[in-house]
MIKOLZA-228841 format. One record per residue: x, y negated, z of N, C-alpha, C, O in turn; residue number from 1; residue in one letter. Coordinates in steps of 0.2 Angstrom, whole numbers. Each point is the difference from the previous one (the first is absolute). Example, Ala and Ser with C-alpha at 12.3 -4.5 7.8 and 13.67 -1.06 7.14 Angstrom:
n.px, n.py, n.pz, ca.px, ca.py, ca.pz, c.px, c.py, c.pz, o.px, o.py, o.pz, num, residuo
66, 28, 39, -4, -6, 0, 4, -6, 0, 5, 1, 3, 1, a
-7, -6, -7, 4, -6, 1, -4, -5, 3, 3, -6, 1, 2, s
This chain:
n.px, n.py, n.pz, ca.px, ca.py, ca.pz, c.px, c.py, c.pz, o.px, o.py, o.pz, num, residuo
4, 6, 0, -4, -6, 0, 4, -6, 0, 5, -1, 5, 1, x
-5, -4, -10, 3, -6, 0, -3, -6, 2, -4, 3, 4, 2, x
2, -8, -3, -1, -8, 1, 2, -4, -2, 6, -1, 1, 3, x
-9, -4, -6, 2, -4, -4, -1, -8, 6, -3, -2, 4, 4, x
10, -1, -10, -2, -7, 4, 0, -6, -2, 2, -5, 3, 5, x
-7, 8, -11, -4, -8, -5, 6, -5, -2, -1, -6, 0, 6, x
8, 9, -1, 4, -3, -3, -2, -5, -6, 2, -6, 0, 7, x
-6, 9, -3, -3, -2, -7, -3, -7, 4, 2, -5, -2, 8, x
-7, 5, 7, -4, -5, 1, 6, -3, 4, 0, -5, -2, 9, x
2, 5, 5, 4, -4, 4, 6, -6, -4, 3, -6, 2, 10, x
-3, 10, -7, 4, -6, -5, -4, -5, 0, 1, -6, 1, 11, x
-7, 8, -5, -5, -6, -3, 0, -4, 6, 1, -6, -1, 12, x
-3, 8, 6, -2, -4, 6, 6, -5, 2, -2, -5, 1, 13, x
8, 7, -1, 6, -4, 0, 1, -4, -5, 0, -6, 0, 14, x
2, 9, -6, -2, -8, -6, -5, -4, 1, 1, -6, -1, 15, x
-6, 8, 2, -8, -5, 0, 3, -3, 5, 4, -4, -3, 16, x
-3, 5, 11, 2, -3, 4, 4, -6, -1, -2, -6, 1, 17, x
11, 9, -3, 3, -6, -3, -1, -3, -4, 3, -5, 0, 18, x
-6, 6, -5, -1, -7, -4, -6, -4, 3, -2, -6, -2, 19, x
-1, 8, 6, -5, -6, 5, 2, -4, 5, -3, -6, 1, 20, x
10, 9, 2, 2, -4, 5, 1, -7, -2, 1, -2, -6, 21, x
0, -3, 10, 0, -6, -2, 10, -4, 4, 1, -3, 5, 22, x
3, 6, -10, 6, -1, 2, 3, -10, 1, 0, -3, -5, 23, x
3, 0, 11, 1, -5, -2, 8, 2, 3, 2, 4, 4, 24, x
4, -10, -9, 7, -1, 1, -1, -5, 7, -3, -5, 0, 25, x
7, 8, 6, 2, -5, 6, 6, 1, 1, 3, 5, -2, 26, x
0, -11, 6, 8, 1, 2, -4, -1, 8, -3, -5, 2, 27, x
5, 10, 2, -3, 3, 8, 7, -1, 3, 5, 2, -3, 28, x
-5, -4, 10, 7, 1, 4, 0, 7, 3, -4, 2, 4, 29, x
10, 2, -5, 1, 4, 0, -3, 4, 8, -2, 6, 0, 30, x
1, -11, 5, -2, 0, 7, -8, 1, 2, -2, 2, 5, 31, x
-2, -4, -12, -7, 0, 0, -1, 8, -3, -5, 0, -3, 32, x
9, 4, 2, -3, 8, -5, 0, 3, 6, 3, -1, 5, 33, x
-9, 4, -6, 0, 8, 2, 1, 5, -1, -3, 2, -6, 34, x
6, 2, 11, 1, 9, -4, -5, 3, 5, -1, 0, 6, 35, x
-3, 4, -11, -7, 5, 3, 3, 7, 3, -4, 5, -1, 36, x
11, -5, 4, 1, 5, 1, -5, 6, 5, 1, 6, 0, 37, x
-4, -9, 3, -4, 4, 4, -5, 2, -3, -5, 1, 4, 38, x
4, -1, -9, -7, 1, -5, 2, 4, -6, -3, 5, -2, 39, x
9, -8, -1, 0, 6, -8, 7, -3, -3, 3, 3, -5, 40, x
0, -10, 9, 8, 0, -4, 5, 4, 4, -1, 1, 6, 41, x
6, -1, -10, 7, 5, 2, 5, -5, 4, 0, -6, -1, 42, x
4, 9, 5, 4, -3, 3, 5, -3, -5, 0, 4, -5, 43, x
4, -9, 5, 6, -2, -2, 6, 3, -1, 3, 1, 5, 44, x
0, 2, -10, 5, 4, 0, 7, -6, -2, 0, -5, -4, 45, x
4, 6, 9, 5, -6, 0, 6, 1, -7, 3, -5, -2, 46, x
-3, 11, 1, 7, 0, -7, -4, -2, -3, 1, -6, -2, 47, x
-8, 10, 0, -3, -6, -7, 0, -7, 3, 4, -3, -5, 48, x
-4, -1, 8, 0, -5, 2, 5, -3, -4, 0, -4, -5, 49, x
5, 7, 8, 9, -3, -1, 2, 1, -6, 5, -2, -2, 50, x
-9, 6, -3, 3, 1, -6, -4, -4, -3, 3, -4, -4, 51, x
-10, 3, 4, -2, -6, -2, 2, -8, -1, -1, -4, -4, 52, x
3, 3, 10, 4, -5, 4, 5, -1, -5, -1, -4, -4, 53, x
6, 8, 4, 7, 2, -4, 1, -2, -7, 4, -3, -3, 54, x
-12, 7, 1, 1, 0, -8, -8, -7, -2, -2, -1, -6, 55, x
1, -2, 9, -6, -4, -1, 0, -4, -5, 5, -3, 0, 56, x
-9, 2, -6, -1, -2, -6, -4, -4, 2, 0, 0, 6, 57, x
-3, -5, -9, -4, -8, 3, -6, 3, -8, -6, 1, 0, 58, x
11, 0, -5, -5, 1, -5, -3, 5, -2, -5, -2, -4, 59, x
5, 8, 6, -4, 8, 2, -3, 1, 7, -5, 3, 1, 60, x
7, -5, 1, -2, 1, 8, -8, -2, 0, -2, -6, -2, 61, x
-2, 11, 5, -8, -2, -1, -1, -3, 5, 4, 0, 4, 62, x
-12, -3, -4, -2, -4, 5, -4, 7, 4, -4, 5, -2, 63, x
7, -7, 10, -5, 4, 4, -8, -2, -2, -1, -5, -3, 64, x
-4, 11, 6, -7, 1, -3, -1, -2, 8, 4, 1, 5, 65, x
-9, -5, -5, -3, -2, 8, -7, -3, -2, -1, -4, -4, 66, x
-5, 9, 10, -5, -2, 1, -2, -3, 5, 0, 1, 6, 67, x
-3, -6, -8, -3, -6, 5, -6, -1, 2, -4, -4, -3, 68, x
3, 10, 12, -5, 0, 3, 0, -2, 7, 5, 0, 3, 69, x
-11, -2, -1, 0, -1, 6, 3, -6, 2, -1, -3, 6, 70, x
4, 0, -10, 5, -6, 2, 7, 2, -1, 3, -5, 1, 71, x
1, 11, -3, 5, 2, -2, 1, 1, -5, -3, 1, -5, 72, x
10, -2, 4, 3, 5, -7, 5, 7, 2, 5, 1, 3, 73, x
-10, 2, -6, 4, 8, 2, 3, 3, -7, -2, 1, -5, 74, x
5, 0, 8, 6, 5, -7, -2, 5, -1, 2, 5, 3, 75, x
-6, -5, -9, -2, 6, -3, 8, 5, -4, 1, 6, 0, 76, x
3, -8, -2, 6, 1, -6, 5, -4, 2, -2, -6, 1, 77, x
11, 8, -1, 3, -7, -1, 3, -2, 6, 4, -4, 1, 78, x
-6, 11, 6, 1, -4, 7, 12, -1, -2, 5, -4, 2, 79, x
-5, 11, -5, 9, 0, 0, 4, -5, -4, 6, -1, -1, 80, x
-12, -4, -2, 3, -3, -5, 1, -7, 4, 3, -5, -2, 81, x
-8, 6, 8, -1, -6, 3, 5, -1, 4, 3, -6, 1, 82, x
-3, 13, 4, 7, 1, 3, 9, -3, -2, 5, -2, 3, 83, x
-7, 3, -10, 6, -1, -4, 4, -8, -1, 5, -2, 0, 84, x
-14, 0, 0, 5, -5, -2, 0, -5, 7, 4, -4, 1, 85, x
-8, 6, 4, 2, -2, 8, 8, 1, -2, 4, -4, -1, 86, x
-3, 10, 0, 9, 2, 2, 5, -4, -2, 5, -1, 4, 87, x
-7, -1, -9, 3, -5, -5, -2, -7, -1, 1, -4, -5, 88, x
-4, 4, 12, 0, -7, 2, 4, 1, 7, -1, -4, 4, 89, x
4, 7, -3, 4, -1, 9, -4, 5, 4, 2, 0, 6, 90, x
-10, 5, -6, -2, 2, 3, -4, -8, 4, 1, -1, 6, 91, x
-5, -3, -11, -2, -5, 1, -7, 0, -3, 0, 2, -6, 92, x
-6, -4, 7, -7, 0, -3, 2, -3, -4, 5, -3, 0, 93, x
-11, 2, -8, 0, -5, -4, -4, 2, -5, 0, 6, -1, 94, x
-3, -13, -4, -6, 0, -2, 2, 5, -8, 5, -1, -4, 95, x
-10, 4, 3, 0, 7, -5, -6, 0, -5, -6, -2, 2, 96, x
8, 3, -8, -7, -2, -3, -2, 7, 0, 4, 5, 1, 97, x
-12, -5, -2, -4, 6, -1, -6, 0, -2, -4, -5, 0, 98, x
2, 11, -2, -6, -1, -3, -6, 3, 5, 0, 6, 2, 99, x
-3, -11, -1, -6, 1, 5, -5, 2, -3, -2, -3, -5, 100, x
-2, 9, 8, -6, 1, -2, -7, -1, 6, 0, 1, 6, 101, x
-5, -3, -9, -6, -1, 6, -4, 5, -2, 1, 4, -5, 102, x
-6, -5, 13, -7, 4, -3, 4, 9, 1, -2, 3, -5, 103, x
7, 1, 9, -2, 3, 0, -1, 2, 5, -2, -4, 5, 104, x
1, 13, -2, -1, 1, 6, 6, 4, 1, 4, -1, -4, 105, x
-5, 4, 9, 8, 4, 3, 0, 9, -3, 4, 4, 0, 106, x
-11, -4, -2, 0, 6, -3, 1, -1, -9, -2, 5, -2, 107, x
4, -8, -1, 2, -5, -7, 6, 0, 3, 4, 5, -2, 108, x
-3, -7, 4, 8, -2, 1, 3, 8, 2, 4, 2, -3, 109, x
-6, -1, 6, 4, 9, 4, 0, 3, -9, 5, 3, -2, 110, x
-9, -2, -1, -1, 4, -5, 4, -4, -6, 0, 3, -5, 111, x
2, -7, 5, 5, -5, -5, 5, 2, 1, 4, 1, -5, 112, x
-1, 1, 13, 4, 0, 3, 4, 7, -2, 6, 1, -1, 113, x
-10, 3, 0, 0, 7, 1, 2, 2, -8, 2, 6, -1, 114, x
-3, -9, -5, 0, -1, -6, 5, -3, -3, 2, 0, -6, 115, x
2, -4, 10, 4, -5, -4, 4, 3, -4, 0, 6, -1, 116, x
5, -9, -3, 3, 2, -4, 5, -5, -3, 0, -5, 4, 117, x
4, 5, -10, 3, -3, -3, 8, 1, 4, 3, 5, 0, 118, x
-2, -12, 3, 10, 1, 1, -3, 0, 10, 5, -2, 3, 119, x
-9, 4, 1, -2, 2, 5, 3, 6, 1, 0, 5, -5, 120, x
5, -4, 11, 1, 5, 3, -5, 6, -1, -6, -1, 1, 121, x
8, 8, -2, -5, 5, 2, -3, 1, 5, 3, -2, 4, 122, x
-10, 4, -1, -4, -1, 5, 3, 8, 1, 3, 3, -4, 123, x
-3, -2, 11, 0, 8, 1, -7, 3, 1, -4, -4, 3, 124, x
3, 8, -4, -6, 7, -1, -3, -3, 7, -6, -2, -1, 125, x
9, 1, 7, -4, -1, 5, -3, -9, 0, -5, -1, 1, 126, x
9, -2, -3, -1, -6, 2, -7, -3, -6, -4, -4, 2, 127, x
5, 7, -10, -6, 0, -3, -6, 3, 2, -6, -1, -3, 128, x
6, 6, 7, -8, 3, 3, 1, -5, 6, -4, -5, -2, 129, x
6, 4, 5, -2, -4, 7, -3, -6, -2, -3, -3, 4, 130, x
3, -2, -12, 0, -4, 0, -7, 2, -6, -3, -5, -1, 131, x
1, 9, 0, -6, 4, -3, -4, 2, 4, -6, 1, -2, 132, x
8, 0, 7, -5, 2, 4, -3, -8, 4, -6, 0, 2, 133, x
11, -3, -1, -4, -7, 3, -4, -4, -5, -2, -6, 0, 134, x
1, 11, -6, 0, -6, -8, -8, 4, 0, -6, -2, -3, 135, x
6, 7, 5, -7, 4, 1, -2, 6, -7, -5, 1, -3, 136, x
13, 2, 4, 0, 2, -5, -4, 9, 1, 2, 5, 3, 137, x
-8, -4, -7, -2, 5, 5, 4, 6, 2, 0, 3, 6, 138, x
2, 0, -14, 4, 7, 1, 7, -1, 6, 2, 5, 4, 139, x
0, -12, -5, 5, 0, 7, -2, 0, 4, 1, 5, 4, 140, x
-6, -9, -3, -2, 1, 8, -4, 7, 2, 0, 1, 6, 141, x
-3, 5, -11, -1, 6, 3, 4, 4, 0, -1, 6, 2, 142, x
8, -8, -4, 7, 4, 1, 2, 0, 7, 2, 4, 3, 143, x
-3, -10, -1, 4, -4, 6, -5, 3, 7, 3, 2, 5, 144, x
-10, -2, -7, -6, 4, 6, 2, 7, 1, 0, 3, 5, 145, x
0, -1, -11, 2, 8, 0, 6, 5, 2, 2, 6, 0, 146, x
3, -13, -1, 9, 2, 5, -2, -1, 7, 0, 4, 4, 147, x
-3, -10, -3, -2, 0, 7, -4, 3, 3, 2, 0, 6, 148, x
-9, 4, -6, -4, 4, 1, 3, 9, 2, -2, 3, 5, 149, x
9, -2, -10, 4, 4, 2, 6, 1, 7, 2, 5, 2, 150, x
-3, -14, 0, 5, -2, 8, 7, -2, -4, 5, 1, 3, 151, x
-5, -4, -9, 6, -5, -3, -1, -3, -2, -5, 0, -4, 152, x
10, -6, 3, 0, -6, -3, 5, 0, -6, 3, 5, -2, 153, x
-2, -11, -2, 3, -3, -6, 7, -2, 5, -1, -2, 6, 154, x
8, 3, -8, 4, -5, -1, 3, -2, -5, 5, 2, -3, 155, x
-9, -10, 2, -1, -4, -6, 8, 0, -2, 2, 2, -5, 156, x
3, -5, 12, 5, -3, -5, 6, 6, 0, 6, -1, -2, 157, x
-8, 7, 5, 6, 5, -2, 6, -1, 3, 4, 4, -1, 158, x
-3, -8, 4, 5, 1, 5, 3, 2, 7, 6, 1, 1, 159, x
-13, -2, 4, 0, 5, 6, -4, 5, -1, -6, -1, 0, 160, x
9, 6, -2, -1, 7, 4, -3, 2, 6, 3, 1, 5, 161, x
-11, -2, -6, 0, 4, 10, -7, 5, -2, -3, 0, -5, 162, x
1, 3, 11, -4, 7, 0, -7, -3, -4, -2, -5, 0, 163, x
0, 9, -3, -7, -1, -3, -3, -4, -5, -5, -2, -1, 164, x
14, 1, -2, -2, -7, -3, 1, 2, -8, 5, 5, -1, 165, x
-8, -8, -6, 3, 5, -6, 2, -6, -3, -2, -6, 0, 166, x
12, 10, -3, 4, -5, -1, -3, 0, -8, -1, -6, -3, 167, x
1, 10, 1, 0, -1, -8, -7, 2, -3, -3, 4, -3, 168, x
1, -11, 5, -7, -5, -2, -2, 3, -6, -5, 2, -2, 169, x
10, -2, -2, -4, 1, -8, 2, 7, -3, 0, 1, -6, 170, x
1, 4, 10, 0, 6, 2, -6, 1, 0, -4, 2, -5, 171, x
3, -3, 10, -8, 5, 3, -5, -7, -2, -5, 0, 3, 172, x
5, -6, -6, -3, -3, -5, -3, 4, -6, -5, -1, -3, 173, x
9, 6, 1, 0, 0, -7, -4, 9, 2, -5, 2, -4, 174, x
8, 1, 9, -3, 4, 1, -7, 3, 2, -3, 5, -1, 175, x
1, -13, 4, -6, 0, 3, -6, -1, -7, -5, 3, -2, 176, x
8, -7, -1, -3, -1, -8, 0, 7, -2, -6, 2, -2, 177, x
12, 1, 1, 0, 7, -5, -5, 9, 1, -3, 4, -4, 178, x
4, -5, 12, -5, 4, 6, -3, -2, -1, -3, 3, -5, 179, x
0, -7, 7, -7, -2, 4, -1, -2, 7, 5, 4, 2, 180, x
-6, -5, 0, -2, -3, 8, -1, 5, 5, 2, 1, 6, 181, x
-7, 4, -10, 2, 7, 7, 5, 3, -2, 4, -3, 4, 182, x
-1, 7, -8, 6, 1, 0, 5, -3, 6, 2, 2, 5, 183, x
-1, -10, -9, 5, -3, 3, 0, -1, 8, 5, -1, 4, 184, x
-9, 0, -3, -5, 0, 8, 3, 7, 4, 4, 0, 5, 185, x
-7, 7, -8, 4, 7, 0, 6, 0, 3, 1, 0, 6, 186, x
4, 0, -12, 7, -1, 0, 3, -4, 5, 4, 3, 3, 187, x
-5, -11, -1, 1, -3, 2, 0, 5, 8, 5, 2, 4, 188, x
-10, 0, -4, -2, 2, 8, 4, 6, 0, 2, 1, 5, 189, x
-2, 0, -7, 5, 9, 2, 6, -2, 0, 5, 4, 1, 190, x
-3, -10, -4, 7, -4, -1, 2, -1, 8, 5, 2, 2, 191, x
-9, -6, 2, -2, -2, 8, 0, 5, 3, 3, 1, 5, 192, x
-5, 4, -7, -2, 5, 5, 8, 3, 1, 2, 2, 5, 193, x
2, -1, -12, 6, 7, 0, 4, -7, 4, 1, 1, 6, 194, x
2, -6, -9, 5, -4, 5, -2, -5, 1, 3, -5, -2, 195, x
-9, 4, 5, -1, -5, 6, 1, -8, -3, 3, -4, 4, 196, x
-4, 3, -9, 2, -7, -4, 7, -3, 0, 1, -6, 2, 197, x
4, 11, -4, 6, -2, 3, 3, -3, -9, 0, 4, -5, 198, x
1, -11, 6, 3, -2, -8, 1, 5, -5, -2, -1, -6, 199, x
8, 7, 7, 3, 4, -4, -6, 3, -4, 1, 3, -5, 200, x
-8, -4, 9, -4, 5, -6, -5, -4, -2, -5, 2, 1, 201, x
6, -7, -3, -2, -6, -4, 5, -2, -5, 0, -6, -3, 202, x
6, 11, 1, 1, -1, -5, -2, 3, -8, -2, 5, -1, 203, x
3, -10, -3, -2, 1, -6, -1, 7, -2, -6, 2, -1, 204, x
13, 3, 0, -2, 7, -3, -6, 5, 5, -4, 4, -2, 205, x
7, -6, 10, -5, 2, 5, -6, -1, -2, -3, 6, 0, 206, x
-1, -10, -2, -7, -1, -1, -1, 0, -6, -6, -1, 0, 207, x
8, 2, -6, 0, 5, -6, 0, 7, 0, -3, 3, -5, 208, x
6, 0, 9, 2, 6, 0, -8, 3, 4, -4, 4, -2, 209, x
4, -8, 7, -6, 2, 7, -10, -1, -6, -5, 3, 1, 210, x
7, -9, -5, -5, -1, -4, -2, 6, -5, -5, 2, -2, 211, x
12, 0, -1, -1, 4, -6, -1, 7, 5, -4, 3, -3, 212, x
7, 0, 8, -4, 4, 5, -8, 1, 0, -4, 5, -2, 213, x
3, -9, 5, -7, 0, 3, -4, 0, -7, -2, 5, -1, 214, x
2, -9, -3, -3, 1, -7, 0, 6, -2, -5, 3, 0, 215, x
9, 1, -2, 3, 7, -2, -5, 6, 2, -3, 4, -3, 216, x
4, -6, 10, -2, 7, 6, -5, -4, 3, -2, 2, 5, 217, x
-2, -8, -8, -6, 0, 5, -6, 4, 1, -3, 2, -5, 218, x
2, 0, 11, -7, 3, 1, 4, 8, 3, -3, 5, 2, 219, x
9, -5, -4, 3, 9, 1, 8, 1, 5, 4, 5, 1, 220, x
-3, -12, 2, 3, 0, 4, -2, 1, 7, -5, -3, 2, 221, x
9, 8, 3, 1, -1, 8, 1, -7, 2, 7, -1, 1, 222, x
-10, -5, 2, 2, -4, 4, 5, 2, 2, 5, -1, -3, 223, x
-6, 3, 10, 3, 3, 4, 6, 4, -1, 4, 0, 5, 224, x
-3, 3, -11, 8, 3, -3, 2, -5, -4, 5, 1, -3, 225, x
-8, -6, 2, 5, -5, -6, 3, -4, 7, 6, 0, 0, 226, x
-10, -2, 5, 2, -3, 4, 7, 1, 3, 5, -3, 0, 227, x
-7, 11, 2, 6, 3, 3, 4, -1, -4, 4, -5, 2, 228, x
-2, 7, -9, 5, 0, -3, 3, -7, -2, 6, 0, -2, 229, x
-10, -7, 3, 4, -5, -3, 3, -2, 7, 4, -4, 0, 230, x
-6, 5, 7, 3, -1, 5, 6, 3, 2, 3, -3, 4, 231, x
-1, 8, -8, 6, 5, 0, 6, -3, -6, 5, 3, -1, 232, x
-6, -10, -4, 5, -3, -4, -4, -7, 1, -6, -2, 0, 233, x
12, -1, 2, 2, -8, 0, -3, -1, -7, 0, 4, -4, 234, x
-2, -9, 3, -5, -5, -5, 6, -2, -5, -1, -2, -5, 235, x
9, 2, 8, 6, -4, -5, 1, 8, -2, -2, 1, -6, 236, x
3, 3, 8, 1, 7, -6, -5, -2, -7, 1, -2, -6, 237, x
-7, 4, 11, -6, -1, -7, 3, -6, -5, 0, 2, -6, 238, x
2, -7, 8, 1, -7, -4, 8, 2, -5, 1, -2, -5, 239, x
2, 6, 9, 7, 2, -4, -1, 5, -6, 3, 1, -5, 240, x
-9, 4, 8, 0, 5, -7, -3, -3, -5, 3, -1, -6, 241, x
-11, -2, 8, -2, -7, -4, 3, -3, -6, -2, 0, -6, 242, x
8, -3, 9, 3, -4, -3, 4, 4, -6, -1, -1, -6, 243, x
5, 6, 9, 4, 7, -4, -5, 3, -7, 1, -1, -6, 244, x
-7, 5, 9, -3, 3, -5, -6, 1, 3, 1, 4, 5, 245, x
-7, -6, -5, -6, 0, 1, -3, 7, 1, -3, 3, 5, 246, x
5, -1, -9, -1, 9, -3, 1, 4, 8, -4, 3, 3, 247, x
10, -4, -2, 2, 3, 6, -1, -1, 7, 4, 1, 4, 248, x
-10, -4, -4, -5, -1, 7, -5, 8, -1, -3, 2, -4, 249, x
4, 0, 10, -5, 6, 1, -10, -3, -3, -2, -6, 1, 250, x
0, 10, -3, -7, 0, -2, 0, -7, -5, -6, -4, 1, 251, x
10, 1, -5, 0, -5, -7, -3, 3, -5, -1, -3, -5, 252, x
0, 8, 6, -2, 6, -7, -5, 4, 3, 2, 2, 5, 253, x
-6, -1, -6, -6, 4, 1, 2, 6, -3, 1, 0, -6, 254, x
1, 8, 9, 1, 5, -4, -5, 4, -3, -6, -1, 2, 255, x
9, 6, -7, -4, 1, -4, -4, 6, 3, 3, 3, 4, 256, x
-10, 1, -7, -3, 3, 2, -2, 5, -1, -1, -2, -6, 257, x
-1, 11, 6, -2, 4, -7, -7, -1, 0, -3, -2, 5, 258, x
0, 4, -11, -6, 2, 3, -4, 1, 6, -6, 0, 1, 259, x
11, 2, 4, -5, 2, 5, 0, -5, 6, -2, 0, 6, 260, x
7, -4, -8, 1, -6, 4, 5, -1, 3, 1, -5, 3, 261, x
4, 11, -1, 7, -2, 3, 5, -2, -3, 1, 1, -6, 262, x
1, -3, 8, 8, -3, 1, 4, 3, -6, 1, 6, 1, 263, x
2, -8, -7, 1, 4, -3, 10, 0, 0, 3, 4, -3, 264, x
């Protein structure tokens, strides 16, 4: 069972959107922007920073994107660029031109956010559902209820590691789409139950391997002896044969049968 996620319409709705929006040119002091980190923008990565700093052009260089709500301007695109040229002022404010857009909401903006493209840094897997999912995006948000419904969360930005949390967002993004939602629900839980939500089995080949398991053998497996036996190999073995040859994970193959239904 798969899940579609209206690509097709999601475009249109984004073109239609941006050519509606009503863009104006401002120069903003560097001091009046906001970053919506707590909502759906990404933290500052300082080498981008310093290489932009480094290598800065006056005449490529885009104008950051900022939406003007509430009485703000918030940095929808642009925040590293903004950084930059602080840097390159002394680590001193100062006034930046941009192009301001009105009339949106923070669900518009989160889902712009999540889309960007052109000479923008890559979003990571986590950091684009986090910012989809506050944009109201639906298939994200019933990915996001049904990790949690299992007793786990997202780790958007992938870089702490801790119990119960899944690093590779677009991993079990992609799987959740390809499964389906019970499936993925399934798996996940028998995942908690063998090692107790310990990072190492939230990794990538681990939940591909655990995915294409349960799929395989669903409805003909022992609980309770799959249990046993994944409690008895560390979750990095599994990730090391994974990595090696897929093949050579016990039960990746369904063996063959005769006539009479054994084991051939």
């Amino acid at each position: 069972m798969s899940m579609t996620c209206g690509c097709g319409s999601w475009r249109r709705w984004n073109s239609s959107f941006r050519s509606s929006l009503r863009r104006i040119p401002r120069l903003i002091h560097s001091s009046k922007l906001v970053y919506p980190r707590e909502l759906y923008q990404r933290g500052v990565e300082r080498k981008r920073v310093e290489l932009i700093a480094a290598h800065f052009n006056e005449y490529v260089a885009n104008e950051p994107k900022v939406s003007f709500r509430n009485g703000q301007f918030i940095v929808t695109d642009g925040q590293h660029t903004i950084e930059g040229r602080i840097l390159r002022n002394g680590g001193k404010d100062l006034p930046i031109l941009c192009k301001v857009y009105t009339g949106m909401t923070v669900e518009q903006e989160a889902l712009l956010f999540a889309e960007q493209n052109g000479f923008s840094a890559p979003l990571t897997a986590g950091i684009k559902l986090r910012a989809k999912v506050v944009g109201g995006d639906a298939i994200s948000k019933a990915f996001l209820a049904a990790t949690n419904r299992v007793g786990l969360s997202l780790n958007y930005d992938s870089q702490q590691l801790t119990d119960y949390r899944i690093g590779c967002v677009g991993t079990a993004f992609r799987l959740y789409k390809q499964m389906g939602e019970p499936l993925y629900c399934e798996t996940m839980r028998l995942i908690v139950a063998a090692w107790e939500g310990k990072p190492d089995s939230f990794r990538a080949s681990v939940l591909k391997g655990m995915m294409h398991f349960v799929e395989l053998y669903h409805g003909e497996f022992s609980e309770e002896r799959l249990l046993r036996a994944l409690r008895s190999i560390h979750p990095v073995d599994i990730y090391r044969i994974g990595q090696d040859d897929p093949a050579k994970l016990r039960g990746w193959k369904k063996p063959e049968k005769n006539r009479k239904g054994e084991p051939i």
